[in-house]
N, C-alpha and C positions, 0 to 999 in steps of 0.2 A: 396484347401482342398484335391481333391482326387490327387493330384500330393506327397501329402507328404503321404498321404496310401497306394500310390502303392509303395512308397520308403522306407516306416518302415517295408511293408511285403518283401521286397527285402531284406533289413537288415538282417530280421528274416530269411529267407531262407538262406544265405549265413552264418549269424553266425549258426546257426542251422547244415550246412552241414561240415564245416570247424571242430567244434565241435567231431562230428563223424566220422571224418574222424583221426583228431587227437588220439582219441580216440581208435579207430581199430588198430592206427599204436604203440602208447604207450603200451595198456592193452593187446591188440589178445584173447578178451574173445574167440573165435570160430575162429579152422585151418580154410583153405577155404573147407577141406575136407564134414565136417561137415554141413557150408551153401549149398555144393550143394546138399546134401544129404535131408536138409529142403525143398531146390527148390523143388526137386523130391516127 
């Protein structure tokens, strides 16, 4: 049991980042100018 929940939250993380990542590269809501600007 906890071998298959530590593997659906693995799932979940990877679709999750894959997701956003795709996402930042199709749409570009925000330059990078912008993010550093939020960092700050």
């Amino acid at each position: 049991m906890k071998e298959e929940i530590i593997l659906l939250i693995f799932t979940l993380i990877t679709i999750s980042l894959v997701a956003s990542y795709t996402y930042e590269i199709f749409f570009e809501p925000k330059p990078p100018i912008k993010i550093e600007q939020y960092k700050f």
